[in-house]
N, C-alpha and C positions, 0 to 999 in steps of 0.2 A: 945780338940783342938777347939778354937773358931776361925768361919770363918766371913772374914768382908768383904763385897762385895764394889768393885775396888771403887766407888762412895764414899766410905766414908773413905780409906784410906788419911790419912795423905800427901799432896804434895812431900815433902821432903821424904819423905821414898819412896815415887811411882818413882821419880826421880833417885834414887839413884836405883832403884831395874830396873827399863830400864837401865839404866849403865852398873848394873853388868852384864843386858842379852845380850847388845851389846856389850859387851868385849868378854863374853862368844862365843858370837858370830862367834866373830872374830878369838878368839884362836882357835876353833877348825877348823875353813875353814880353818888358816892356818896350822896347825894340818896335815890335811886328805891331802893339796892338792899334796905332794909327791907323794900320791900313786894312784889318779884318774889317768886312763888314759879314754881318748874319746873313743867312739863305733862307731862315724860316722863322717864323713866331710861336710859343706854346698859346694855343687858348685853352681856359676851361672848358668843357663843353658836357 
């Protein structure tokens, strides 16, 4: 396995790879959020 440190990756492929992590992202928040439920409430006070 050769490893290339971020600096020297290729634009288009670094662009494309934050893509896929902020989709990724995103399916699982919305994935999971049926089943959070909260542990506390803010009041004013």
């Amino acid at each position: 396995m050769k490893i290339i440190h971020i600096d020297n990756v290729d634009p288009d492929t670094l662009a494309r790879w934050e893509e896929l992590c902020s989709e990724t992202t995103l399916a699982m928040q919305n994935h999971v959020m049926p089943y959070i439920t909260p542990i506390s409430h803010a009041v004013e006070g």
